[in-house]
N, C-alpha and C positions, 0 to 999 in steps of 0.2 A: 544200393537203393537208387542208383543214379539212373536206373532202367525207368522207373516210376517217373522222375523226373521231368527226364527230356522225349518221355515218350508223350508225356500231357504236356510242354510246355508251349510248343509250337500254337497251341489250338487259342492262341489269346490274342495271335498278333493284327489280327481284324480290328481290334478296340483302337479306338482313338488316344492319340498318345498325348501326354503331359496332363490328362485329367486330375484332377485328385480327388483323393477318396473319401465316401461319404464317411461319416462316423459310423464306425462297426456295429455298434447297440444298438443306431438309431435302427435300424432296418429289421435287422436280426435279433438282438435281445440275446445275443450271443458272446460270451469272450473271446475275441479273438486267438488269443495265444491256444486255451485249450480247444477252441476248435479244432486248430489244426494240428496242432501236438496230440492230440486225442486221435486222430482219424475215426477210429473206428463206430465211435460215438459221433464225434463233433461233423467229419464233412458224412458220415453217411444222413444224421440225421437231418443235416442243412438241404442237404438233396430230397432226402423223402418228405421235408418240409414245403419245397418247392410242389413235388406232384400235388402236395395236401393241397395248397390255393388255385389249384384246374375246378372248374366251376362245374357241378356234380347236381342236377335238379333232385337229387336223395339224400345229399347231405347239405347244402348250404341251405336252404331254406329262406331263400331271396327274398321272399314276400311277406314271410310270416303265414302261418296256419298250412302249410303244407300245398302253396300254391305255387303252379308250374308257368310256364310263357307259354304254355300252350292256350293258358285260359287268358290271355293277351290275347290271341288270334282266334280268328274263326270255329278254331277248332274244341272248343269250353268255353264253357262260363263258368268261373269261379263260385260258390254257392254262399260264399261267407262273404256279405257286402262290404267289409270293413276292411280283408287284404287289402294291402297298397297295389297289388296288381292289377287292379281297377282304375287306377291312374294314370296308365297308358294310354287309355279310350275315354278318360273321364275331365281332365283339365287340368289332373292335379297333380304330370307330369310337368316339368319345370327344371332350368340352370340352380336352382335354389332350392331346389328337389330334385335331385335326380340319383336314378336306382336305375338295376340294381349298381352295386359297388365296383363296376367294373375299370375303371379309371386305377382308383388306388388298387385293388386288389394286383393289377396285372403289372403296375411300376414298383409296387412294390414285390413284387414275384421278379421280376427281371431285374433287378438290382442286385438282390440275393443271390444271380446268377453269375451278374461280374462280378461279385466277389470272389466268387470260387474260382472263377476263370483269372481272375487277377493274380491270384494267389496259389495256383498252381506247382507252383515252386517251393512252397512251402511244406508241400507234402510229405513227409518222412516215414516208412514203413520198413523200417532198418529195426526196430524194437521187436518186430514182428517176424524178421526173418528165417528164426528155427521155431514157429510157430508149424503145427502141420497141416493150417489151414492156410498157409501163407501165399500159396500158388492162387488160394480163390479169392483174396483179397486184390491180390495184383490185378487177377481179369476183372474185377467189379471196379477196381478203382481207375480202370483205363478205359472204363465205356461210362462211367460218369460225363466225361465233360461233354460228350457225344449226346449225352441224352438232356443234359440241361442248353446243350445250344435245341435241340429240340424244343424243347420245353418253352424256349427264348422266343420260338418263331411262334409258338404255338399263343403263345400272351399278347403276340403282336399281332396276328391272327382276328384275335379277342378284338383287341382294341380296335384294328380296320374296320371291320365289317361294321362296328359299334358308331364307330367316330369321322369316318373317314379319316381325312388327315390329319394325322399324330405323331407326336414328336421321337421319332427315332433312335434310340443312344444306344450307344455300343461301347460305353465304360461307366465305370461309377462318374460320379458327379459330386459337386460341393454343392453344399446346398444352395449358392449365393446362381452355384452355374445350372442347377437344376431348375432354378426360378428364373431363367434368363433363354429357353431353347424354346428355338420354333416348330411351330406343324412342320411336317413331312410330307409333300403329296402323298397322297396313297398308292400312286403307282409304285412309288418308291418304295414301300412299305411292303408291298407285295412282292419285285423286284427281293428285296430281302428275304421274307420268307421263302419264293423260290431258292432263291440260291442257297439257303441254309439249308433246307431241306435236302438238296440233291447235293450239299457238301459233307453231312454227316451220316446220310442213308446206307454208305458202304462200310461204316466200321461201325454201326447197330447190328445187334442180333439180329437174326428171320426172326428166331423167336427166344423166349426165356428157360425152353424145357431141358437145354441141355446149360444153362449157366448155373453157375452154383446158388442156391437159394429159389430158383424157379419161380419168381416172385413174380406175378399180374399184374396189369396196370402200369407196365415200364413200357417205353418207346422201342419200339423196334423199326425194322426196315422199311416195313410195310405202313406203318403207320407213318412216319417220315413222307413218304413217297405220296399217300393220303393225305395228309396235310398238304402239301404241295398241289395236288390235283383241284381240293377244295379250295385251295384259294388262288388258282389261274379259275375256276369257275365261276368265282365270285368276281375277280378283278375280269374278266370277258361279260357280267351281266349286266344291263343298261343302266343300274346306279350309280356304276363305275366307268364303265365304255360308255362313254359319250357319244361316240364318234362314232360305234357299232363297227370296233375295229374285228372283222372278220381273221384276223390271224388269232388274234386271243380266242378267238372259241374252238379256234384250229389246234394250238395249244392246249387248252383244257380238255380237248374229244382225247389227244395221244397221252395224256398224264393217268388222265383215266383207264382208256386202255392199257395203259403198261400193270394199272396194278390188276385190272380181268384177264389182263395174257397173264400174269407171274404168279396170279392167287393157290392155283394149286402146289405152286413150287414151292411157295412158303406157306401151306396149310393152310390154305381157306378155302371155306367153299361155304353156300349156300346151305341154309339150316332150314328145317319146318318152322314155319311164324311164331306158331306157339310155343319154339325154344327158344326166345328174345328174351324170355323170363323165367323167374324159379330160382331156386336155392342154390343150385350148382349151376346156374348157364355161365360163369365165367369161363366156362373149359370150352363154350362154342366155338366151333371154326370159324364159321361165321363173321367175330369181333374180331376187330383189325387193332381196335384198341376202346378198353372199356374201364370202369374207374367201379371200383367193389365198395361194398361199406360191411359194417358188421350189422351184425345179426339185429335185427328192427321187425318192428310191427307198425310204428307211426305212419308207415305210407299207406297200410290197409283203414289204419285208424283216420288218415287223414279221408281216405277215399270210398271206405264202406258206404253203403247209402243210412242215413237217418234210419231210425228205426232197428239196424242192427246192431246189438249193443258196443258202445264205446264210437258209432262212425260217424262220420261230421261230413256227410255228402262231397264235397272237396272239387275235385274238376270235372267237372259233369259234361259229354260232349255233346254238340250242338243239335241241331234235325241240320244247319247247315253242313257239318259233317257227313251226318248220316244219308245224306241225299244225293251226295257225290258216287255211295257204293252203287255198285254194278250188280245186274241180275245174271246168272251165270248160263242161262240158256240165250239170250241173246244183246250183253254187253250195255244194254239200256241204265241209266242211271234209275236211281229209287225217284228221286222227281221229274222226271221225266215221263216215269210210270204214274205219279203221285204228285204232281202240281200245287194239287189245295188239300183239303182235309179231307182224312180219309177214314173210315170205319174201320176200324183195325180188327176188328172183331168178324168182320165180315168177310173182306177181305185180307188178312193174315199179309201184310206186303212185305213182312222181313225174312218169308219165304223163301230160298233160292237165291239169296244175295252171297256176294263175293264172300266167301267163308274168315275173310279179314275181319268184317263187321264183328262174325260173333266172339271173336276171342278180342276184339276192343270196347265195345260196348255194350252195358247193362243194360237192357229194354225189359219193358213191364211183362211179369211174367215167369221171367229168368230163374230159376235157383239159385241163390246167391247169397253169402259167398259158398263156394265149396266144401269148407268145412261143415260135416252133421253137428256140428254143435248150434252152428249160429244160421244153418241155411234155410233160407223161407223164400216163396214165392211172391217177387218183388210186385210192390203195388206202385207205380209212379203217379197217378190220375190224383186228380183233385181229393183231397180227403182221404185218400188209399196208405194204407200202413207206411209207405215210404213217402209219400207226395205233402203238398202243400195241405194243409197250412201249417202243417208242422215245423219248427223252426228251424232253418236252415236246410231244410228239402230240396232236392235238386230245383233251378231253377228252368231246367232244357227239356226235362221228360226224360232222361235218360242219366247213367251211372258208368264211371270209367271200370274198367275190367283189366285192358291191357297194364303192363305190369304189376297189377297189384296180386297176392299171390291169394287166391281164394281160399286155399288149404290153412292160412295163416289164422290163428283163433284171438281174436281182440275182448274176451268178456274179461273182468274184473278178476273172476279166481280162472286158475288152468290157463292163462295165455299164451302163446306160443310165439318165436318169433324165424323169421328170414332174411337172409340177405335179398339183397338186391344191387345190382350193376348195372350204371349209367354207364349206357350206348354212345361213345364219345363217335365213332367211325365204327360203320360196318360193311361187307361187301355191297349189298344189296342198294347202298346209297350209287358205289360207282356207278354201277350199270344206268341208275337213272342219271347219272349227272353227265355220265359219257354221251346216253342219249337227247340230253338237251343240248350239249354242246355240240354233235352232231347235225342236229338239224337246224339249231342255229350259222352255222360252216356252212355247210352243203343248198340248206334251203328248201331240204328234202329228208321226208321222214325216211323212205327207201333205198336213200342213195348210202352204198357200203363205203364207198371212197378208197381211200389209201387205205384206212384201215383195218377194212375188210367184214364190217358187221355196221348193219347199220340200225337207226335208231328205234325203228321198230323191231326190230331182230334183240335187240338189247332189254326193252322192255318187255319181249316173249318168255326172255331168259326167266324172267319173275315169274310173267303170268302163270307161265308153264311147268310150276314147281308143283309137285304133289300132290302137296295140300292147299295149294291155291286152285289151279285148273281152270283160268276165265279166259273167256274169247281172245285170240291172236288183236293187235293193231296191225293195221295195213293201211297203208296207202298215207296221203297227207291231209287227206281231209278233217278236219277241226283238229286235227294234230295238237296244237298247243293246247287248246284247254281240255283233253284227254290226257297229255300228259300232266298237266298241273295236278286234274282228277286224283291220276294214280301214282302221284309222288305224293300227295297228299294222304292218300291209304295206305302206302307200304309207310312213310314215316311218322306218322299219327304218332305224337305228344312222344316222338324224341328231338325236340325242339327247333326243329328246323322250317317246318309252315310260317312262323314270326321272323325270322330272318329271311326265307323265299318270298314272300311280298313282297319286302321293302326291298331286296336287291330285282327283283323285276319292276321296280315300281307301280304296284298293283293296288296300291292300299286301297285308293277311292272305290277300287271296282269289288273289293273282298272285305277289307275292316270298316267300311263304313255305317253298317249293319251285320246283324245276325239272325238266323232266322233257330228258332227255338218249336218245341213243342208242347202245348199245353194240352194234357190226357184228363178227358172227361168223362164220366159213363151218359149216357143218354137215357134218356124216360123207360127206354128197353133194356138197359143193363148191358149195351154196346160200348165197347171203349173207341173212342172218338180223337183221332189224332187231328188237334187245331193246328194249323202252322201259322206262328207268329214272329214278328219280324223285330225285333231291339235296335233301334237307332244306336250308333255308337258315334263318339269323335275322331275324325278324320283330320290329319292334316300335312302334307305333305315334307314340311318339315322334321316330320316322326320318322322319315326314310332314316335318318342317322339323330343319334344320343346327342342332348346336349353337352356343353363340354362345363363340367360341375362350375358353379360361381366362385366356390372356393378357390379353385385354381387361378381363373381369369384374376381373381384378385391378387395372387400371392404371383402374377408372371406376366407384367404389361405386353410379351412379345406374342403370344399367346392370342387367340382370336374367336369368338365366338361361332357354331356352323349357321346357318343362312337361318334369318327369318325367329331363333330361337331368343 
């Protein structure tokens, strides 16, 4: 058994030595002796407890009523005035409030991890050796530590982008010494996450289809090397680079490219849009890494429109969304085309839009959902089957579509239910991230550089899929707020618009308002799209989370972030 031993034991000696160790229960709620005397039970369940606390917008339900960070940003409005996720933009974000849970969740996620890493040595699998499953225990139990320093980087990850500077640790702690550690610049922090990621990337699977159990949602290579890419892009964005150190974006354009040059080696490729969802998309090539749930109907229940039985309107996206897509004969935005208010009924303007629009957005009209049980022709306008003033009516004009699964049936008798999988990393983000980083380096949308594609060439890669088909980008002209446009439509409410603001620092110019539509018929029986505009709370201290009160009180060395 001595194989198990000293093949996992080496991977601890990064921790900082002479710590001591928190109390076993407090963290875990676990007994130590049969944790590890158990293996089989005790470290695998400690492990798949660990992936459980990765933050999952389909199972955590951060806000309460089934509301996403997307309806934080631009991209929704929440429909249910009482979610705390209105708090963001509303005042009632606070050191003394503050959400979601991501502080505790992720300290305590990483503590759970040096434990394991601590205790490595304790491992025994000597009871199991004329087992005839004993070979598949050996290989799952030697890519564990592998994938919980993963998991390590990934929490810390969390907490960067969150907090900026956060306190660091790489062994357990006493409690006396965990209420005594300072911030960690973030570069530092980042610095870390690199190097973890490019230290564990080579003894993770490509993938899980050939490991015994073939289980989802485990860390693989690729996803390693993804994590790493995402956060030299983060640490190269202007909330971080101060200094607009052009080597960091030079770094994050080659992290990126390595996983667009390696994608096909390790099974990925680019899928149709509307395989991002559905009952089995966890098998997409596409997902680099994605987090499953069991079988639910809450998200259609959270997100049906009013009026469909059992739906509670939920994250309704914006007209400032909608005005971003593209018309597909000549690349023009929908406001561009549509300015002010428009006759919808007259002119039809969701005609010929980038075919992203229709598989995300409910518009009046629509069939919806797809099941014949419950589908009707949605009414959004004032007084209209789904619209105001009915309670809890979208408040934007419009009804989320993207992921929720239409075919899923929400009435009272016969319901039916679907999984669903949270999009943690997909290819399709590389390419756009390689291309900002690109043209941030370079200075140039056009220019290939070293390596060898350049930024508009990378965002054609998308255009140019199937079932998208929109006009090539060329040239540099409005370059950046084209690609914001279309990083903004290929990742529509997989969480990433509320963290691309604040790491470009963009709030004032994008959260400061919202612009909505209110559908009205006219004296003719014309539907009449008003475009109205939502004041919302801006403040630039929202670029990073406060750091919770609680804490500053329980750790004098501990410091509050600017202004909060």
């Amino acid at each position: 058994m001595n194989k198990i031993k000293y093949a996992l034991l080496g991977l601890s000696v990064f921790a900082v030595a002479g710590c001591a160790d928190l109390n076993y229960n407090e963290a875990s709620n676990r007994d130590e002796d049969w944790t590890y005397n158990s293996p089989l039970n005790g470290i695998k369940n400690l492990v798949y407890d660990v992936y459980a606390q990765m933050p999952s917008e389909f199972k955590d339900n951060l806000y309460g009523n089934g509301a996403m960070i997307a309806s934080a940003s631009d991209e929704a409005e929440f429909a249910l005035s009482y979610s705390s996720v209105h708090n963001y933009f509303n005042g009632g974000w606070t050191p003394s409030n503050p959400f979601p849970n991501t502080w505790n969740t992720a300290y305590r996620a990483i503590t759970q991890i040096h434990m394991y890493l601590e205790r490595i040595n304790k491992i025994d699998l000597s009871d199991y050796e004329y087992d005839p499953n004993y070979q598949t225990m050996v290989q799952q139990f030697e890519i564990f530590p592998y994938e919980l320093r993963f998991l390590r980087a990934y929490f810390y990850f969390e907490l960067v982008r969150a907090y900026g500077d956060v306190p660091l640790v790489t062994a357990t702690l006493s409690n006396a010494q965990a209420n005594s550690v300072s911030r960690t610049p973030a570069n530092e922090v980042f610095k870390f996450i690199v190097d973890e990621c490019d230290a564990v990337a080579e003894y993770l699977p490509v993938s899980f289809n050939d490991i015994p159990g073939q289980e989802i949602g485990r860390a693989t290579r690729g996803a390693a090397l993804a994590l790493k890419a995402r956060a030299l892009l983060y640490q190269a964005s202007p909330l971080f680079n101060t200094n607009n150190d052009k080597e960091l974006w030079k770094e994050a354009a080659a992290a990126s490219k390595f996983i667009i040059d390696n994608a096909s080696l390790w099974g990925y490729k680019l899928s149709g849009y509307a395989n991002l969802w559905g009952h089995e998309t966890f098998t997409n090539p596409e997902f680099i890494f994605v987090l499953g749930t069991q079988a639910s109907n809450d998200f259609e229940k959270n997100n049906y429109p009013v009026g469909v039985e059992n739906g509670n309107s939920g994250n309704c996206p914006t007209q400032s969304l909608v005005d971003v897509y593209e018309y597909q004969a000549d690349g023009k935005t929908f406001k561009e085309k549509h300015p002010g208010n428009v006759n919808v009924t007259a002119e039809n303007p969701y005609a010929g839009l980038d075919p992203r629009f229709e598989l995300t957005v409910v518009k009046n009209g629509d069939l919806w959902p797809a099941n014949t049980t419950q589908q009707i022709a949605i009414e959004t306008y004032q007084n209209g089957f789904n619209g105001a003033p009915k309670l809890n009516a979208t408040p934007t004009g419009y009804y989320l579509k993207k992921f929720v699964d239409g075919t899923c049936v929400t009435t009272t008798n016969n319901a039916t239910s679907t999984r669903h999988n949270w999009i943690v990393m997909r290819l399709a983000e590389f390419y756009l991230n390689y291309a900002e980083a690109m043209y941030n380096y370079y200075g140039s949308a056009d220019a290939a550089g070293e390596f060898g594609m350049s930024a508009n060439e990378a965002i054609n890669v998308l255009r140019n899929r199937p079932d998208i088909m929109m006009p090539e980008f060329h040239g540099d002209a409005d370059f950046e707020n084209r690609y914001m446009r279309e990083r903004m439509v290929e990742l529509a409410f997989e969480g990433h618009r509320f963290w691309d603001i604040r790491r470009w620092k963009k709030g004032a110019q994008f959260f400061n308002s919202v612009d909505v539509a209110d559908m009205r018929l006219d004296s003719n029986g014309d539907l009449i799209l008003n475009r109205v505009t939502k004041s919302r709370q801006w403040d630039e201290k929202y670029n990073l989370y406060p750091i919770p009160q609680s804490e500053l009180q329980k750790n004098g060395n501990l410091t509050q972030n600017d202004k909060w």
